[in-house]
C-alpha positions in Angstrom: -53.3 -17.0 47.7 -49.9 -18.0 45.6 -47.9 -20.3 47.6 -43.9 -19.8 46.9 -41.0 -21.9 47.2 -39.1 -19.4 48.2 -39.0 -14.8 48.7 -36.7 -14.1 45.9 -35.2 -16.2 43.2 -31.6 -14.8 42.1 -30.2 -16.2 38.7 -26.7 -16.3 38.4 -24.2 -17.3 41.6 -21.3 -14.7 40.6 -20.5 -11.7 42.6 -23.5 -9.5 42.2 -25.8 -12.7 42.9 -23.7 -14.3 45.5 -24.1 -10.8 47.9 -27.3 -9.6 46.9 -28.5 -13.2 48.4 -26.3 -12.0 51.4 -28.2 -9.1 51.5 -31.3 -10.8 51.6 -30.8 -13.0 54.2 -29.5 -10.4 56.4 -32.9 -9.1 56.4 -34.4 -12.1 56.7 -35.9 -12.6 53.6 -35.6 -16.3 52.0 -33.3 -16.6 48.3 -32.7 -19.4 45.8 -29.8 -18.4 44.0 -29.5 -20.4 40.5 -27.0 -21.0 38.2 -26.4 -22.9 34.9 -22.7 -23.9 35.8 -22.0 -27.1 37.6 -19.3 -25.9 39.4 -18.1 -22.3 40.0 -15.8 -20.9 38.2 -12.0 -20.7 38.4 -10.8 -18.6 35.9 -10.8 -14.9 36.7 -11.5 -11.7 34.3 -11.0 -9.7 37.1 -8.8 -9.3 39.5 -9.8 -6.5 41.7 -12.8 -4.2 42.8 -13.2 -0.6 43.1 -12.8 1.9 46.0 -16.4 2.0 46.3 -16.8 -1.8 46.9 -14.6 -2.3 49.1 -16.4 0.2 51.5 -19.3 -1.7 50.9 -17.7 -5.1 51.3 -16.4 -3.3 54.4 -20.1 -2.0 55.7 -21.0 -6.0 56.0 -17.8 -6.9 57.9 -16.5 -8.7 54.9 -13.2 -7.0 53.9 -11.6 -8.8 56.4 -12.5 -12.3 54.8 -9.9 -11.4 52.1 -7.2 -11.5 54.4 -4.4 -8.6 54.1 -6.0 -6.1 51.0 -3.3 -4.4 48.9 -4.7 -0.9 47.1 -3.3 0.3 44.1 -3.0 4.2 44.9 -1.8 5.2 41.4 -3.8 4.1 38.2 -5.3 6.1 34.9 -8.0 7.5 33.3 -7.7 6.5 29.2 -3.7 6.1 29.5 -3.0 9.6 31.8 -1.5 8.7 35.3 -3.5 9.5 37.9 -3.3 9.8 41.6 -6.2 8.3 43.0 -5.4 9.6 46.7 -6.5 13.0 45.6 -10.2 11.5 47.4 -10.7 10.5 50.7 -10.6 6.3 50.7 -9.3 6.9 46.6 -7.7 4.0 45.0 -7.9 2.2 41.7 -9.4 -0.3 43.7 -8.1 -3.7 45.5 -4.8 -5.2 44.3 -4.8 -8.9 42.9 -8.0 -10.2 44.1 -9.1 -12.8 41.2 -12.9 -12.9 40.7 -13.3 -16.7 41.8 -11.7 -15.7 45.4 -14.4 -13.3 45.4 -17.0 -15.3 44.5 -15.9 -18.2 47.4 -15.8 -15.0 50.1 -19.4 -14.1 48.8 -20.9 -17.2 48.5 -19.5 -18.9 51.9 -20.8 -15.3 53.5 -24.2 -16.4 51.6 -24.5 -19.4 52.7 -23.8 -18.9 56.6 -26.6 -16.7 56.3 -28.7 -19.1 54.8 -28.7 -19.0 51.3 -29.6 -21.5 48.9 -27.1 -22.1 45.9 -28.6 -24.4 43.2 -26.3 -25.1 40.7 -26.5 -27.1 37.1 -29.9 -24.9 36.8 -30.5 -23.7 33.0 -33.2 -21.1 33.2 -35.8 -21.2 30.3 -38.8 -19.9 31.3 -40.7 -16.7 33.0 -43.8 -16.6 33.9 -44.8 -12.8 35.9 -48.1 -12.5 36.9 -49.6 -9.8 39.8 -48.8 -11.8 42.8 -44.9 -13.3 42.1 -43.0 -15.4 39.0 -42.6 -18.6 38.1 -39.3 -19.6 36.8 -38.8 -22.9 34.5 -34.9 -24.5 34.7 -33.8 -27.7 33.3 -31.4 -30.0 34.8 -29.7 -32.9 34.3 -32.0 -34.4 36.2 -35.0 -33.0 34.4 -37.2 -30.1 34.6 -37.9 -28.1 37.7 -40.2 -24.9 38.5 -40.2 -22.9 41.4 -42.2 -19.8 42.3 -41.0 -16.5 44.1 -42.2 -13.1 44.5 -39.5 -11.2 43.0 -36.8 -12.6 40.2 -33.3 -10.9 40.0 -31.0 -11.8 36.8 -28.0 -11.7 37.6 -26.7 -13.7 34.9 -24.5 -12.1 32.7 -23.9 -10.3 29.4 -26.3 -13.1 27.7 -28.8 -13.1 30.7 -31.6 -15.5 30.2 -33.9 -13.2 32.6 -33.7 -10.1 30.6 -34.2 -11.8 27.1 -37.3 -14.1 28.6 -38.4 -10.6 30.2 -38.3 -8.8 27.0 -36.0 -5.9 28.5 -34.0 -4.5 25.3 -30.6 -4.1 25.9 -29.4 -1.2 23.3 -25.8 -0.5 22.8 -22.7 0.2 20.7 -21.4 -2.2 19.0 -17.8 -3.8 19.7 -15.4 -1.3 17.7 -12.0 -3.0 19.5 -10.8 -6.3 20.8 -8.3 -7.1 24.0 -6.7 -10.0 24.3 -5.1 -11.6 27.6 -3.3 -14.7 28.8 -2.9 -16.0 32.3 1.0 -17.4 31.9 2.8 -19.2 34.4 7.3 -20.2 34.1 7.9 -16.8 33.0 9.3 -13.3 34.3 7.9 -10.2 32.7 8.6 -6.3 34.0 5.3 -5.4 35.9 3.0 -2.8 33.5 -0.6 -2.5 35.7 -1.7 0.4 34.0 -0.5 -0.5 30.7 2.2 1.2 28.3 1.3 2.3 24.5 3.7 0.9 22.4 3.7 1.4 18.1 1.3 -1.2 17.1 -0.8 -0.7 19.9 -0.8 -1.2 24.1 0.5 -3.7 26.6 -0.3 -4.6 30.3 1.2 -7.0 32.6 0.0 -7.5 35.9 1.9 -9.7 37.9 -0.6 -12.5 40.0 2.6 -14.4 41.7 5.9 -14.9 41.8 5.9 -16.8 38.4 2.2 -15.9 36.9 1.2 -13.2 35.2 -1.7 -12.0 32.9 -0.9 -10.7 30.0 -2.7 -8.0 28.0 -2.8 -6.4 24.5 -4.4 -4.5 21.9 -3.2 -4.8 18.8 -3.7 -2.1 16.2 -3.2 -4.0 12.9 -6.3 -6.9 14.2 -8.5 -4.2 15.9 -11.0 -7.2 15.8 -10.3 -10.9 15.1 -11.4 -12.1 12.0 -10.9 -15.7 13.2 -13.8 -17.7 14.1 -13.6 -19.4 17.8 -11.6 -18.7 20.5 -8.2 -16.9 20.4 -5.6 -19.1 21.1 -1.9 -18.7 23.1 0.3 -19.3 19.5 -2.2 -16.0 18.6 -0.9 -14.1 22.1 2.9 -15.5 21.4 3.0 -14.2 18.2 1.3 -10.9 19.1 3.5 -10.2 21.8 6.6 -10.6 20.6 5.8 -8.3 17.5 4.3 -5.5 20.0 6.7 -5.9 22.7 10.0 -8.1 21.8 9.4 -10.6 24.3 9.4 -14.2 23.8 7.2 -16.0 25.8 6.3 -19.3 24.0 8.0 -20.9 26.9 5.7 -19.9 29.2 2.6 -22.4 30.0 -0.6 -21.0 29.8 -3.4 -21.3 32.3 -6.1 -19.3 30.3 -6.0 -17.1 27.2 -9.3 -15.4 26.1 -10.6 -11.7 24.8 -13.1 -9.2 25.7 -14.5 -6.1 23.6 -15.5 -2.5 24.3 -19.1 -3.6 23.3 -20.9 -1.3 25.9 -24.7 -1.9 26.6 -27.5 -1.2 29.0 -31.0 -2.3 29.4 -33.2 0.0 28.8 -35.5 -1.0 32.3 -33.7 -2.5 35.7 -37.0 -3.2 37.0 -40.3 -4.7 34.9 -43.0 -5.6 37.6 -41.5 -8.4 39.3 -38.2 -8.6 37.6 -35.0 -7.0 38.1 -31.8 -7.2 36.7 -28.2 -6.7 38.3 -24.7 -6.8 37.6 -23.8 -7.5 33.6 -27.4 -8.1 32.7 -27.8 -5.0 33.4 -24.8 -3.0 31.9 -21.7 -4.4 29.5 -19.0 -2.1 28.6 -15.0 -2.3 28.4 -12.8 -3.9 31.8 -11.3 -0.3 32.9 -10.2 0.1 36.5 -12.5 -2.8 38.0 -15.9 -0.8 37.7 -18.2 -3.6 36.2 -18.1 -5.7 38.8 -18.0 -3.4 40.9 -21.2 -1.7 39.8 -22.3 -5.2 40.1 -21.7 -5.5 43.7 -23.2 -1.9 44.1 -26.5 -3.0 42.4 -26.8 -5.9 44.5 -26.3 -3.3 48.0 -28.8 -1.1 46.5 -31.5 -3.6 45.4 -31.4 -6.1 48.5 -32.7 -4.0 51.2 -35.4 -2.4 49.6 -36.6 -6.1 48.1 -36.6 -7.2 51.5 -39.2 -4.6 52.7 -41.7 -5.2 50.0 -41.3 -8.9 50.8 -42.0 -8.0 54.9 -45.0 -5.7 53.2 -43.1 -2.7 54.7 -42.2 -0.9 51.5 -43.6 2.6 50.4 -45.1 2.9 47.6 -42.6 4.1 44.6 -39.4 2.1 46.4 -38.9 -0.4 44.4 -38.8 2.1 41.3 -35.7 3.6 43.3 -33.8 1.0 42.3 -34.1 1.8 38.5 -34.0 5.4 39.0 -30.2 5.3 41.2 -28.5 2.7 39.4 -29.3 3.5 35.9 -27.9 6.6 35.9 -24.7 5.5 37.6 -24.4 2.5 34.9 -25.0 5.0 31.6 -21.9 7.2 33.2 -19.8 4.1 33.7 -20.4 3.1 29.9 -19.8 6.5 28.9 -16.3 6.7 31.0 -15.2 3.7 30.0 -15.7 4.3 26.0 -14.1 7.8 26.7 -10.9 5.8 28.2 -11.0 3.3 24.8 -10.7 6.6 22.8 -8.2 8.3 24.5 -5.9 4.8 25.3 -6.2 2.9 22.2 -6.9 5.6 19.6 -4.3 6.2 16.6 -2.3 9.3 16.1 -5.3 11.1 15.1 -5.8 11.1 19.0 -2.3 12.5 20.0 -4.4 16.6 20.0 -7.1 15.3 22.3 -4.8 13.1 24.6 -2.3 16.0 25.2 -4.9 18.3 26.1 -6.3 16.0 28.6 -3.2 15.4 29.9 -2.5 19.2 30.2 -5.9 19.5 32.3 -5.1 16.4 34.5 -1.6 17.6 35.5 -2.4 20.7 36.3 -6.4 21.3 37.8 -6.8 19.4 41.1 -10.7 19.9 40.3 -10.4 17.4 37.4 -8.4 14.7 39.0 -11.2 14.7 41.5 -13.7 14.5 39.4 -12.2 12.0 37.2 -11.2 9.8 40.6 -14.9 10.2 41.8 -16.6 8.9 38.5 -14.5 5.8 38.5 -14.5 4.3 41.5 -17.7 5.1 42.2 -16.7 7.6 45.7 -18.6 10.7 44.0 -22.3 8.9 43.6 -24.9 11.2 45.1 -28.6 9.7 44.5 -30.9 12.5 43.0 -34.3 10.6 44.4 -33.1 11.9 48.1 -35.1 14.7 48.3 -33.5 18.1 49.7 -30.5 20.4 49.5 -28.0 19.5 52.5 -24.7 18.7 50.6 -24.0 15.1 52.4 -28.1 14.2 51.5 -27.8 11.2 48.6 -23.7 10.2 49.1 -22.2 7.6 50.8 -21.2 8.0 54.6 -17.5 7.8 54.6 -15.8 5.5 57.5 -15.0 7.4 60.6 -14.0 5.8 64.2 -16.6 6.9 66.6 -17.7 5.7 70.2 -21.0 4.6 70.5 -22.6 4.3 74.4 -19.0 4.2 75.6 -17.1 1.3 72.8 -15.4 2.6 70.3 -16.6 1.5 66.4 -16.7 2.8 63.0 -19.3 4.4 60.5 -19.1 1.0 58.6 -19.2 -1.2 61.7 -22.5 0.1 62.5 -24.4 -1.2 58.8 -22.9 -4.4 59.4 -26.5 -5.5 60.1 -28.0 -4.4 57.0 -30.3 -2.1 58.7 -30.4 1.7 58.5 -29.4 3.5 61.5 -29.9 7.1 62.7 -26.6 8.7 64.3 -27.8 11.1 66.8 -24.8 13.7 67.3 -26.5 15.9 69.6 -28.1 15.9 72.8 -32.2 15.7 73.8 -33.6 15.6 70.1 -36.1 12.9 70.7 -34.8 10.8 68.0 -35.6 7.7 69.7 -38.8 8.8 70.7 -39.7 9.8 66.4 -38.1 7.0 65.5 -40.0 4.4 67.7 -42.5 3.1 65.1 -39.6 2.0 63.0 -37.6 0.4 65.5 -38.0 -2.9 64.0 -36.3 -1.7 60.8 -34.1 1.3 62.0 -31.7 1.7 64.9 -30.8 4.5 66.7 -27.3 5.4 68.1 -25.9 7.7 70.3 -22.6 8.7 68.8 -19.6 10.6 71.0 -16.4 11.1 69.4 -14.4 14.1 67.7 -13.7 12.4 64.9 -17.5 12.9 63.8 -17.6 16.3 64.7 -20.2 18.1 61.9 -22.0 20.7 61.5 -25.5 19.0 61.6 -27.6 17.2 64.7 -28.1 13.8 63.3 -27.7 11.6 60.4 -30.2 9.3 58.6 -27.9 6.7 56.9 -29.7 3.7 54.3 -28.7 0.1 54.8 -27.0 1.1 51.8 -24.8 3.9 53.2 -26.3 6.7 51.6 -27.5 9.3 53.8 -31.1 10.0 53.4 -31.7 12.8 56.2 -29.9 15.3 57.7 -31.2 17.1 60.3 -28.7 20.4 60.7 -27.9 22.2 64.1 -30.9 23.4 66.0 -33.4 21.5 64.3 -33.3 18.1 66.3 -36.0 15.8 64.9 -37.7 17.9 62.5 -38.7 15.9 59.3 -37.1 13.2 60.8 -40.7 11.0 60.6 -41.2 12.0 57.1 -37.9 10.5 55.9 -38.4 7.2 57.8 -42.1 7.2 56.2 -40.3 7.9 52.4 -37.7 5.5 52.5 -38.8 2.6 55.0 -42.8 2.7 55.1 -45.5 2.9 57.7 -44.5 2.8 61.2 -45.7 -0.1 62.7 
């Protein structure tokens, strides 16, 4: 029998590491999150999350850990204004949240929970075999191995895991550069969704009363020729030609680039090793959706781990994880290479970008669909099997009163457990449901708020709804979506 240091080993101690350990722990299963840095980070590519995340931040009670939360309610797709209230709980995401404020919220949340951060950790070596991994890190301090049953990267564009894995990671190849600059001692006219200007486009977005970050495309230096890093004489000079704003006067805190290189590995899941987060899918910063897809692979992956840790997990589960998030990833690199061509294209764009324009302004249908694909609202999972409309999407928030208190929808996944919300009266739910009680919960739920056309609802630690049972039909099939989704009954 293999003897393990610890359930899961989790490399890489950003966001999508830093709650999938969360998510772990909340079902009890014991993590080791690693990570090469010393020290976490303090510089911030971004500076927000998407709609979706912050319902799932919300489900585990953590929303409130980032104090008041400002939504933007008015962004783009590719350049084209958009109203992103057109959905239910629609934004282009959280105002002015930088990334290392996100990672402290995650990984204190971690850590109370139980979590163990090791940092300073270089990972170097994997080792898979039939019953868990071994994974080889130097230190400063030497060389250390520890031995899990399960390995998540969640390390990054360069991930270690997925090149020592051998998962390919095909792609397009960088075809534009942006550069940006965190300034301080300077006053700049706000531009969050960016303004094309003749030489190329320009952002501001202002991160206090005298900081700002600064960003640019430049059309005559699509791609930097220079070897190293970009420096802020670059961004001065750039800026003024682009803009007419001088801001050598300005101190900078942090100037660096990013391209529209857009990859995806070609498996999330090979035996015993998974990947999350940017080791899983690159692509160009639009409307806060990588880490944000980050986040969502770490909600996905962490409950269904847990179960095959606990020896509760049907067979095929695990697979599910591929098979939902995959999909959602190849859409996000394909959205956000659509917005490169329509926002940073030359005039040989001008045709195509006023005929999307023409179809935005004027077909509610579009700005729907358009809102839904970016911040992630509109996700319906095809591996839920049957045809009820709400089977595979998220449960949106709703105030409801459950044996006489009143809650919300999202209050009630706090736990990271999936509950069954019985909306009708003597359906034996609790009596189907009993050989799953130590995974599932069932709850009587009274208010109008939730009135629907159906009996009950099967919702996923995740959110997704994985059962409906419509009016009239009570229990029925109730047992054979608990058996799919969370195993045997015990």
């Amino acid at each position: 029998m293999s003897t393990f240091d610890t359930d899961v080993i989790v490399v890489g101690a950003g966001p999508t590491g830093l709650m999938l350990a969360g998510e772990l722990r909340l079902n009890g299963v014991s993590v080791v999150v690693l990570d090469k840095l010393a020290e976490p980070i303090r510089e911030s590519r971004a500076l927000g999350f998407s709609a979706r995340t912050i319902e799932e931040f919300a489900q585990r009670g953590l929303i409130s850990r980032f104090g008041e939360v400002g939504v933007i309610p008015v962004g783009h797709f590719g350049g084209v204004p958009l109203d992103y209230q057109v959905l239910e709980g629609g934004s282009y995401g959280a105002r002015g949240i930088p990334q290392a404020r996100t990672e402290g919220v995650l990984g204190g949340w971690a850590r109370e929970l139980g979590a163990e951060v090791r940092r300073g950790v270089d990972v170097v070596g994997l080792e898979q075999d039939a019953d868990g991994v071994t994974v080889t890190g130097v230190t400063p301090d030497g060389t250390v191995t520890l031995r899990a049953r399960h390995v998540v990267g969640a390390d990054g564009a360069r991930s270690a895991v997925r090149k020592l894995a051998g998962i390919d990671f095909p792609g397009t190849e960088p075809a534009i550069e942006l550069r940006f600059a965190d300034v301080a001692g300077v006053q700049l006219r706000p531009r969050f969704s960016g303004e094309r200007v003749p030489g190329g486009m320009v952002m501001v977005i202002p991160m206090g009363p005298d900081r700002a970050r600064v960003i640019y495309f430049d059309s005559a230096q699509p791609l930097r020729t220079a070897d190293g890093p970009i420096t802020f004489d670059e961004v001065v000079e750039a800026w003024q030609r682009l803009t007419g704003e001088d801001i050598s006067g300005a101190t900078p805190v942090w100037v660096s680039s990013t391209t529209d290189n857009s990859r995806q590995a070609s498996e999330y899941r090979r035996g015993r090793i998974f990947l999350a987060g940017d080791a899983a899918h690159i692509h160009l910063p639009i409307g806060a959706q990588g880490m944000s897809a980050g986040v969502q692979d770490a909600v996905n992956l962490g409950w269904k781990l847990a179960l095959d840790v606990k020896g509760q997990a049907p067979e095929g589960l695990l697979d599910t994880y591929h098979a939902e998030r995959h999909p959602v990833g190849a859409r996000i690199l394909t959205n956000t290479l659509a917005q490169r061509i329509l926002y940073l294209g030359g005039d040989d764009i001008t045709p195509l970008r006023e005929v999307f324009t023409e179809l935005v302004e004027n077909h509610e249908s579009v700005r729907r669909h358009l809102v839904g694909m970016v911040t992630g609202l509109d996700i319906r999972h095809a591996t839920v099997p049957g045809e009820h409309p709400l089977l595979g999407r998220r449960l949106p928030d709703r105030e409801l009163v459950v044996d006489g208190e009143k809650t919300s929808a999202f209050a009630l996944l706090a736990a990271g457990r999936a509950v069954v919300l019985e909306l009708g009266d003597g359906l034996g739910l609790r009596e189907a449901a009993a050989g799953w009680a130590d995974r599932v919960d069932v709850l009587r739920v009274d208010h109008p708020d939730c009135a629907a056309p159906v009996d009950a609802i099967l919702v996923r630690p995740d959110g997704y709804v994985a059962w409906v049972a419509p009016l009239g039909t009570g229990s029925e099939g109730l047992v054979d979506a608990l058996s799919h989704w969370f195993g045997p009954a015990k």
